[in-house]
C-alpha positions as a printed Julia matrix, in Angstrom:
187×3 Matrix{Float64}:
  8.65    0.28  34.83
 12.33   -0.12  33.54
 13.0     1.77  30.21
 13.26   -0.89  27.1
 16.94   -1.08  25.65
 17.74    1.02  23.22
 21.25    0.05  22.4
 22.52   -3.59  21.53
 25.92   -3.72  22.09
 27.73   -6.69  20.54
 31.43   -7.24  21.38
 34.1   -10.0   21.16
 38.01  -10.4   20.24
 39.02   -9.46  16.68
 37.91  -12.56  14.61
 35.5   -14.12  16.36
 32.53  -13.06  14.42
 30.76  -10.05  15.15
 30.02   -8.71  11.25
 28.93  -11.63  10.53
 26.68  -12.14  13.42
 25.43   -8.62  12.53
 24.92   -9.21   8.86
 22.73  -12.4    9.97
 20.98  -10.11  12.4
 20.24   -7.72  10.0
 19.03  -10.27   7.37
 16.78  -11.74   9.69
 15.5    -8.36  11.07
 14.88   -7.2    7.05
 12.56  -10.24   6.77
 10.64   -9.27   9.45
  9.82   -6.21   7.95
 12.4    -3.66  10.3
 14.09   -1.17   8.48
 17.58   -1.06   9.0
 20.38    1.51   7.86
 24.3     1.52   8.4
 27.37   -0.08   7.6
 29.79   -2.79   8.65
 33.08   -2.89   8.22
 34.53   -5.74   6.04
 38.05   -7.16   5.73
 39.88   -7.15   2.25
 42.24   -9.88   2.03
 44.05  -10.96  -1.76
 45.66  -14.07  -2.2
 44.45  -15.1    1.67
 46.36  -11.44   2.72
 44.91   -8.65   4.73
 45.55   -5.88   2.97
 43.05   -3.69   4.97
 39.03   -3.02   5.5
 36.16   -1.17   3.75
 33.14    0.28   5.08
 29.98   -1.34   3.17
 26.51    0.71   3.93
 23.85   -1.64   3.9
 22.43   -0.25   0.41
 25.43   -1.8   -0.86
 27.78    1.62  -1.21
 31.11    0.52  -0.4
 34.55    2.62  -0.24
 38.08    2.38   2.14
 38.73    2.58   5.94
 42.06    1.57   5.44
 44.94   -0.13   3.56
 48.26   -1.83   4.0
 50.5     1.47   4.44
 52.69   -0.06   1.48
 49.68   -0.17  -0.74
 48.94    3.61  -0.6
 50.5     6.16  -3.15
 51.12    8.88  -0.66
 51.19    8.89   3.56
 48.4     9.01   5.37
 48.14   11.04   9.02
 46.7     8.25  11.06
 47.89    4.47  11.56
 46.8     1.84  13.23
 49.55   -1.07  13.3
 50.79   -1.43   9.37
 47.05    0.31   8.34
 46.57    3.7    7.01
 43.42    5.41   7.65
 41.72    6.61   4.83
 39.09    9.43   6.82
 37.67   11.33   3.72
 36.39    8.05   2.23
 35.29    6.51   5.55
 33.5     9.86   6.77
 31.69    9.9    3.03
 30.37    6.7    2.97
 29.88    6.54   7.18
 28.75    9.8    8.07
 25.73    9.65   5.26
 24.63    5.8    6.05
 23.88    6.99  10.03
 22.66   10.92   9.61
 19.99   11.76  11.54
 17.03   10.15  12.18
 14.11   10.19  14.79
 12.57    7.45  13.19
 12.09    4.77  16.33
 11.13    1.74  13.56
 14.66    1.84  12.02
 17.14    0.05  13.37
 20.73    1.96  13.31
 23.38   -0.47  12.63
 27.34    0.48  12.82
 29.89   -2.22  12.45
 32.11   -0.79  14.12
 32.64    1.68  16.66
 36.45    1.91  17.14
 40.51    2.96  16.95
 40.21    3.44  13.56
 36.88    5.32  13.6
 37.51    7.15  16.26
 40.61    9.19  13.94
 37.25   11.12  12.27
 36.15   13.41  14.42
 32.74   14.08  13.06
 32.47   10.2   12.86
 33.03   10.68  16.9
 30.67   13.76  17.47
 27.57   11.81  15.4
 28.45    8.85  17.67
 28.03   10.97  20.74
 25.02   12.31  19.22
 23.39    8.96  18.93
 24.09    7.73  22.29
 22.69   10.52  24.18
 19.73    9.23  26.44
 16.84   11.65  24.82
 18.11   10.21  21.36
 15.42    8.64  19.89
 17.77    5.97  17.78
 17.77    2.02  17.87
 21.22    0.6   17.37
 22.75   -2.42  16.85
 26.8    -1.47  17.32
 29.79   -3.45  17.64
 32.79   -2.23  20.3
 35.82   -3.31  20.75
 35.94   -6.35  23.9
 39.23   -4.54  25.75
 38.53   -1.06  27.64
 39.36    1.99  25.0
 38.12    5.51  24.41
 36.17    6.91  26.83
 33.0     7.28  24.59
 33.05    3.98  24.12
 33.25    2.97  28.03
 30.32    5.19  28.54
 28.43    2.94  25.21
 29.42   -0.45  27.22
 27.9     0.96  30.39
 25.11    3.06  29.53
 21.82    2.77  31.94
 19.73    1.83  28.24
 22.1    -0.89  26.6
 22.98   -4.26  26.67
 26.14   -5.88  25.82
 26.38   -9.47  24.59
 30.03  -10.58  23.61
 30.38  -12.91  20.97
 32.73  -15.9   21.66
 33.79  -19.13  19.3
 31.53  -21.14  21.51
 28.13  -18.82  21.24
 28.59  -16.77  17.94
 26.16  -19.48  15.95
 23.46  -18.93  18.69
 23.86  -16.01  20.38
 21.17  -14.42  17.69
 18.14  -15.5   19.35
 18.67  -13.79  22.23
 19.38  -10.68  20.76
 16.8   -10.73  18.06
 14.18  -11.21  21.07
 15.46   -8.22  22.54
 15.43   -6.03  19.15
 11.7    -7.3   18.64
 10.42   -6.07  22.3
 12.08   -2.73  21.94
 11.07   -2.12  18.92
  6.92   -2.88  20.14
């Protein structure tokens, strides 16, 4: 007998939808009665302008991953385009929503698993952690569509997940077939 999925792997170009198809997954998951934990990672736009992203833990806590460079009192060490990294406030709020857990009825959800992440290096050791094969964690993650990091490669193609990428034309749909696959894992 095959082994059940353990990771569901959602990716797509930037834009197209993956928070939100993971905030509807996770809504519909909650009503079910599956516990989830996590964060996604939200835009911040005044005035219709990006001015950068926060990291939102699904128990509401919310803080910076980054800002608009110009918008920042002092420097910051890493950049990603015209976005500073903020890494003390992401690992704070990151690093507690996904700690440790063994528990195979919770669903592990982080939105997102990428460049600007990938600057914390505990962020990157507790995501290495998780998607070891004796792990005992369900996740829900969202990867960038073109090839990155390593770690991330070895996400996309590991023997235990499945990777649906989002597009403009499936994004309103593509739930079902995901939430099907959450629900017979999770038996």
């Amino acid at each position: 007998m095959a082994d059940k999925i353990k990771f569901f792997i959602i990716t797509g170009d930037p834009g197209v939808g993956k928070t939100t198809l993971t905030k509807k997954l996770c809504s519909l998951l909650s009503s079910k009665g599956i516990k989830t934990v996590g964060f996604f990672t939200e835009e911040v736009k005044r005035n219709g302008v990006r001015e950068g992203f926060d990291i939102v833990t699904l128990d509401g806590i919310r803080g910076r991953l980054a800002r608009d460079q110009s918008l920042l009192a002092v420097p910051v060490k890493y950049t990603v385009g015209k976005y500073g990294v903020l890494i003390n406030e992401f690992e704070n709020i990151a690093l507690s929503s996904i700690k440790k857990t063994d528990d195979c009825q919770t669903l592990l959800v982080i939105d997102e698993i990428g460049k600007m992440e990938f600057f914390s290096s505990h962020f990157k050791s507790r995501i290495r952690e998780i998607f070891t094969t004796d792990s005992k964690n369900i996740v829900l993650a969202t990867i960038p569509v073109r090839k990155s990091d390593h770690l991330i490669e070895c996400i996309r193609n590991h023997s235990l997940a499945k990777v649906w990428t989002v597009t403009r034309e499936n994004r309103n749909n593509v739930h079902e077939d995901i939430l099907n696959e959450i629900y017979f894992s999770m038996k």
